[in-house]
PyMOL commands that place a pseudoatom at each C-alpha (Angstrom):
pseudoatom trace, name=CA, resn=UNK, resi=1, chain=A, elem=C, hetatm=0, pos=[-52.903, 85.244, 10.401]
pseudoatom trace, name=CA, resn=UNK, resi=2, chain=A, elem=C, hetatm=0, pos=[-52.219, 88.799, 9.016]
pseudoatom trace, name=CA, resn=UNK, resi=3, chain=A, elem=C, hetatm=0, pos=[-56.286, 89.216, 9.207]
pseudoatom trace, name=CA, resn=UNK, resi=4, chain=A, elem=C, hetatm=0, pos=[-56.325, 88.395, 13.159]
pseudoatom trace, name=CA, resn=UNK, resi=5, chain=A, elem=C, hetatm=0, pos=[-53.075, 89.646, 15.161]
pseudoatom trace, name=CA, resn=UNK, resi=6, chain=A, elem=C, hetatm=0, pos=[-52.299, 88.026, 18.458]
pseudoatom trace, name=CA, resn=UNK, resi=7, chain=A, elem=C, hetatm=0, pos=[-52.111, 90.907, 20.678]
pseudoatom trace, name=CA, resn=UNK, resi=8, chain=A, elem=C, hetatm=0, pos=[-51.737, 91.081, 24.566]
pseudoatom trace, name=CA, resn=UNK, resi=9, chain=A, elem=C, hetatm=0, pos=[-55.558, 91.735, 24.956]
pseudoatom trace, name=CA, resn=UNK, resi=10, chain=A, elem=C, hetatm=0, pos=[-56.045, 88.351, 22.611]
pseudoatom trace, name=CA, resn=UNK, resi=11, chain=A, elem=C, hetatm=0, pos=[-53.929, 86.594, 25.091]
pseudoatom trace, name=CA, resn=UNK, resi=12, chain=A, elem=C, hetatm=0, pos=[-55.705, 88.319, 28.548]
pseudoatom trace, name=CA, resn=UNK, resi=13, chain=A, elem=C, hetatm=0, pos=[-59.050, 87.221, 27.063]
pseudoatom trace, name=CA, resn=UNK, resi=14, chain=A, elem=C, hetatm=0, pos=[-57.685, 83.571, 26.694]
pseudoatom trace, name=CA, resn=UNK, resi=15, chain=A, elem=C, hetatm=0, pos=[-55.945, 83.205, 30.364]
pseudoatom trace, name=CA, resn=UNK, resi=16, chain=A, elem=C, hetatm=0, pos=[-58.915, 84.509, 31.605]
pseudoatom trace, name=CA, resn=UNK, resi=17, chain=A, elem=C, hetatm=0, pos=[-61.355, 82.617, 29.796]
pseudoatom trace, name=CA, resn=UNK, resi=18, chain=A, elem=C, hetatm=0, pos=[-59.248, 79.302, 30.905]
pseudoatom trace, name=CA, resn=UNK, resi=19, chain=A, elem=C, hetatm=0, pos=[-59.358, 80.665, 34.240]
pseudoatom trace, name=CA, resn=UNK, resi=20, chain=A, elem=C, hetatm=0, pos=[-63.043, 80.834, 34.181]
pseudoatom trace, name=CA, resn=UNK, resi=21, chain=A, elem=C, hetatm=0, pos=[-63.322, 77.289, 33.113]
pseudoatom trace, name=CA, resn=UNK, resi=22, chain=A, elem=C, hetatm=0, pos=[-60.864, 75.629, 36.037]
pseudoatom trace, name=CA, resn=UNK, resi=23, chain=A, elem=C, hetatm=0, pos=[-63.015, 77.844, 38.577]
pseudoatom trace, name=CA, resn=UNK, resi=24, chain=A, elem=C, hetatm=0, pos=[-66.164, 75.955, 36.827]
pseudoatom trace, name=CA, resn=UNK, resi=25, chain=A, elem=C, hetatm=0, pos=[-63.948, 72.853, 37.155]
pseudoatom trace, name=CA, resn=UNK, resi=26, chain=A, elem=C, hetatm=0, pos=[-63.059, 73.246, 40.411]
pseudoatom trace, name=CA, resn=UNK, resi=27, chain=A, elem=C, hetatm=0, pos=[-66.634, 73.794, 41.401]
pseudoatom trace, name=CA, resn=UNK, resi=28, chain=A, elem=C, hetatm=0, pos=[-68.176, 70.601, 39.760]
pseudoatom trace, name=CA, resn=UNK, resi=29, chain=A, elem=C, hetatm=0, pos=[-64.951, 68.636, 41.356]
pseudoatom trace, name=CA, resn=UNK, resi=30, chain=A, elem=C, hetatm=0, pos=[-66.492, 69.764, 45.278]
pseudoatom trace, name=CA, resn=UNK, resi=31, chain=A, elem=C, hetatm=0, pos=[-69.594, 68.524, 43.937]
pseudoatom trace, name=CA, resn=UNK, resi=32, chain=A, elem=C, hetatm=0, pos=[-68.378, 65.297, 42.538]
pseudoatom trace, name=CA, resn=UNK, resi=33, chain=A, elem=C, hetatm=0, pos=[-66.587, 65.136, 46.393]
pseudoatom trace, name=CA, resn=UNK, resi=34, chain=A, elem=C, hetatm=0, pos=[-69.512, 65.172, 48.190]
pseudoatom trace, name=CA, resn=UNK, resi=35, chain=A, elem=C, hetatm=0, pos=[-71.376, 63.164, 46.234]
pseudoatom trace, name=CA, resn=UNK, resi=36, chain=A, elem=C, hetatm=0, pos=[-68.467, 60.483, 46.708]
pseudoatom trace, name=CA, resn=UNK, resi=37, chain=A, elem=C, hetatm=0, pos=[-68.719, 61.020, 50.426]
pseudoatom trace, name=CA, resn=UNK, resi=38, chain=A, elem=C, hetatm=0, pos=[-72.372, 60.299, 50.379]
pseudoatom trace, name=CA, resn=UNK, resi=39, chain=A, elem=C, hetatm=0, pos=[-72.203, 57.281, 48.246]
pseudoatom trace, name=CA, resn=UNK, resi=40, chain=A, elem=C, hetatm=0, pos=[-69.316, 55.782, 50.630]
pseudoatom trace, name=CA, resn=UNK, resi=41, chain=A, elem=C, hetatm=0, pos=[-71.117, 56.804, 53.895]
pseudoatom trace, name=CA, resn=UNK, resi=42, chain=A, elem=C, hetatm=0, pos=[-74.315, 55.147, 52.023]
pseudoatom trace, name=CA, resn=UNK, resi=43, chain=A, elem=C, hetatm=0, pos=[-72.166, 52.172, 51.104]
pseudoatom trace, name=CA, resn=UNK, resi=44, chain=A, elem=C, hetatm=0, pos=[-70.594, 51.259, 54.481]
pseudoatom trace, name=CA, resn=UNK, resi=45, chain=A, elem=C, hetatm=0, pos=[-74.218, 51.404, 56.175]
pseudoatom trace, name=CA, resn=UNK, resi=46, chain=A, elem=C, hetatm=0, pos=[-75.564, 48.954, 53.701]
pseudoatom trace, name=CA, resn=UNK, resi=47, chain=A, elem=C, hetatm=0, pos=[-72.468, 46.499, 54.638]
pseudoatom trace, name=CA, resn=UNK, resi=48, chain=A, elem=C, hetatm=0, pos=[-73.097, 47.123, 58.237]
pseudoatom trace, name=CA, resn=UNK, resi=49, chain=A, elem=C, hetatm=0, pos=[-76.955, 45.946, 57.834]
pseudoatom trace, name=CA, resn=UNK, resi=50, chain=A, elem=C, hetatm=0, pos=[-76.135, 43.177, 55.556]
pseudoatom trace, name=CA, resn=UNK, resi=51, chain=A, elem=C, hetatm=0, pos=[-72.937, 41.842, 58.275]
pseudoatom trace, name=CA, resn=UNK, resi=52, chain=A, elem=C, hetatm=0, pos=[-75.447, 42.568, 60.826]
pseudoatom trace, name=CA, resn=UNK, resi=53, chain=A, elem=C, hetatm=0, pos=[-78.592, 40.383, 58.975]
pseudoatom trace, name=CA, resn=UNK, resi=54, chain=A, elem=C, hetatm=0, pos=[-75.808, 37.828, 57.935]
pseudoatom trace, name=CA, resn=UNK, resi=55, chain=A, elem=C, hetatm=0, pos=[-74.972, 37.387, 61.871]
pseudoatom trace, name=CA, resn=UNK, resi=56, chain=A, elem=C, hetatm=0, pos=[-78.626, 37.156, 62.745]
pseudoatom trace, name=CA, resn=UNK, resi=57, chain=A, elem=C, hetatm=0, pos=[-79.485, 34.136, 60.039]
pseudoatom trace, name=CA, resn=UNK, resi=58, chain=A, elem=C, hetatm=0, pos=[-76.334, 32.779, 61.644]
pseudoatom trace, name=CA, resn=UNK, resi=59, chain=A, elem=C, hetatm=0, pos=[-77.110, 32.654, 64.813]
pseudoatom trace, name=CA, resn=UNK, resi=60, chain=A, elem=C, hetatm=0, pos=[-80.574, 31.349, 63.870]
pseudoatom trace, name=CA, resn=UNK, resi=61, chain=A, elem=C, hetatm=0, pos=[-79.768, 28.475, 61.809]
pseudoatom trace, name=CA, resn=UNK, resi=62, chain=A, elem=C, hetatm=0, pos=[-77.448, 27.824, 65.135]
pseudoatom trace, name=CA, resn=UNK, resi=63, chain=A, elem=C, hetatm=0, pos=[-80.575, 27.940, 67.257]
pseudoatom trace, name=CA, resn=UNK, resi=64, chain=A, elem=C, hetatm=0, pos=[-82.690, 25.816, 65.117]
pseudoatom trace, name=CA, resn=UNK, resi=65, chain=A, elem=C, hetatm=0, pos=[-80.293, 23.209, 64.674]
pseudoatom trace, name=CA, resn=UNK, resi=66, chain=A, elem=C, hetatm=0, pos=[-79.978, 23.127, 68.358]
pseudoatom trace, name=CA, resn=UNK, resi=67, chain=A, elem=C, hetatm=0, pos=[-83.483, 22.541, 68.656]
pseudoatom trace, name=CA, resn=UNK, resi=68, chain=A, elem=C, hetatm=0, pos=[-83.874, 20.259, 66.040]
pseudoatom trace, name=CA, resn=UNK, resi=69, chain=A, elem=C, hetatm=0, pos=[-81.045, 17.967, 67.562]
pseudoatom trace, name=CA, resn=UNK, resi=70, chain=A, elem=C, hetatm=0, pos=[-83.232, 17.790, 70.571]
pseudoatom trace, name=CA, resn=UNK, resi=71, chain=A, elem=C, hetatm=0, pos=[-86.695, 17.151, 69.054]
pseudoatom trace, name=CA, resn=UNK, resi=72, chain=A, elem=C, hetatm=0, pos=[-84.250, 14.510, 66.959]
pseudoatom trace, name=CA, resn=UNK, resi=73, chain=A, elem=C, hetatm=0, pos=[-82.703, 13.067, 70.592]
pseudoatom trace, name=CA, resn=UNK, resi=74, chain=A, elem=C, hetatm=0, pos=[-86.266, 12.787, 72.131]
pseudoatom trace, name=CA, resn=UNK, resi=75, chain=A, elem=C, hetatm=0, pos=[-87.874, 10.703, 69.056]
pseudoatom trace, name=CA, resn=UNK, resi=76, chain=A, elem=C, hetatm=0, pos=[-84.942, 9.049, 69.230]
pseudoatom trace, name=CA, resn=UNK, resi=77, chain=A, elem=C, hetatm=0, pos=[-85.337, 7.827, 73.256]
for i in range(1, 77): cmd.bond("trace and resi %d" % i, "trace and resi %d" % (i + 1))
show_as sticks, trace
zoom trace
């Protein structure tokens, strides 16, 4: 320790190099932000389209079994 003293300069250069490094931090943090908004807005259009395909299919199987009780009722008569 007696070879490298801990002066106040020492200790400026350290505060300032860890303040350096949370400015970089904060920085990549934005980034990480709006790549999290992206993703979500991303991810809540895909569920729209797939709600929206899933009440399609359902309202087509409703329309073909409509049509196949009739083709069913006039072999039937």
């Amino acid at each position: 320790m007696a070879d490298n003293p801990i002066t106040l300069d020492f200790l400026a250069a350290q505060q300032q190099r860890i303040l350096e490094e949370m400015g970089s931090m904060r920085a990549d943090i934005r980034l990480m932000k709006d790549d999290i908004g992206g993703l979500s807005a991303m991810a809540i259009r895909q569920d729209r389209a797939t709600k929206t395909i899933i009440e399609r299919l359902d309202w087509l199987t409703e329309r073909f079994g409509e049509r196949l009780r009739r083709l069913e009722e006039r072999q039937d008569a």
